[in-house]
C-alpha positions in Angstrom: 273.8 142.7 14.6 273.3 146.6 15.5 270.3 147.7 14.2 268.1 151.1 14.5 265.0 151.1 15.1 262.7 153.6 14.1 258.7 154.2 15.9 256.7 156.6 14.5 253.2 157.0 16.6 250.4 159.1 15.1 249.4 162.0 17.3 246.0 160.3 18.1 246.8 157.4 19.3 249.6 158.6 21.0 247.6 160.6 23.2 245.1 158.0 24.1 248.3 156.1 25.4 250.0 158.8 26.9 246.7 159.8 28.6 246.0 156.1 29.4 249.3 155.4 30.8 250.1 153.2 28.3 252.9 154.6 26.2 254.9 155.1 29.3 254.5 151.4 30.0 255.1 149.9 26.8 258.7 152.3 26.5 259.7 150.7 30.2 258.8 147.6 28.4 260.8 148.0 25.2 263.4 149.5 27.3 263.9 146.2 29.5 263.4 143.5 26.9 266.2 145.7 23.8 268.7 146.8 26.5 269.4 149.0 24.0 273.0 151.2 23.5 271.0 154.4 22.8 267.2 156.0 22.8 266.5 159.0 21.9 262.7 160.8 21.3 261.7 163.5 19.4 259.2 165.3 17.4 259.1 164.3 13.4 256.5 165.3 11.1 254.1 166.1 13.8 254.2 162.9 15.2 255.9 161.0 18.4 259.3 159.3 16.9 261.1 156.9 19.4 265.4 155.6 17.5 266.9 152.6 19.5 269.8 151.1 18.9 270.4 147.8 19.7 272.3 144.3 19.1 269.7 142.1 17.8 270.2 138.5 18.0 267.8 136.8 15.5 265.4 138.3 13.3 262.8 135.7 14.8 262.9 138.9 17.4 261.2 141.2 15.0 257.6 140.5 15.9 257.4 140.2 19.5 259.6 143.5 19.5 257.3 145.6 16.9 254.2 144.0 18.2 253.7 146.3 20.7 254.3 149.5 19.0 251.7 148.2 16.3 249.4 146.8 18.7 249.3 150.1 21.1 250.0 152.8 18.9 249.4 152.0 15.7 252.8 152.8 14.7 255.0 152.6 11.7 257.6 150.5 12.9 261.6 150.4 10.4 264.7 148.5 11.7 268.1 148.8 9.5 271.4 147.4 10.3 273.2 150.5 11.6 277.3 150.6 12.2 279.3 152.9 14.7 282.6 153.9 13.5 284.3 150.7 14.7 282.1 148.7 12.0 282.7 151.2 9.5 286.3 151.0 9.8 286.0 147.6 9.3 283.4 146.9 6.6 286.1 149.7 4.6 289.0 147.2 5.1 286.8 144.3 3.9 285.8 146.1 1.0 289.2 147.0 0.2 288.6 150.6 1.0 291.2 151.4 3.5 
């Protein structure tokens, strides 16, 4: 299933890791083990923000892929299913919609 996931890292610990290397690491890290179909980064609130999107296979995934945000950074860590407009066409048809 596509999901979204969203890491928010508080400005603190986010440059302890930057400064440390670590936040560069763990990304190349996330990056390899998601494969994901899209990143993107920006600033929200104030504070780091990291959205991948991604086909996740079992939701046995969840902790050894938000484990390192937590871990590291001390992040708030969402994941929703997410659709592009292929899957919405579809879930409309199922539904009855188109």
């Amino acid at each position: 299933m596509r999901v979204c996931m969203t890491v928010l890292i508080p400005v603190e610990a986010g440059n302890q890791a930057l400064n440390s290397g670590t936040l560069p690491k763990v990304m190349d890290q996330v990056m390899g083990q998601l494969n994901p179909e899209a990143a993107y980064f920006y600033a929200e609130d104030g504070q780091r923000c990291a959205h991948f999107y991604f086909d996740m296979q079992d939701s046995a995934d969840i902790p050894s892929i938000c484990e390192p945000f937590f871990q590291e950074f001390n992040a708030k860590v969402t994941i929703s299913p997410a659709m592009n407009i292929e899957d919405l066409q579809n879930g409309l048809k199922k539904a009855s919609f188109v």
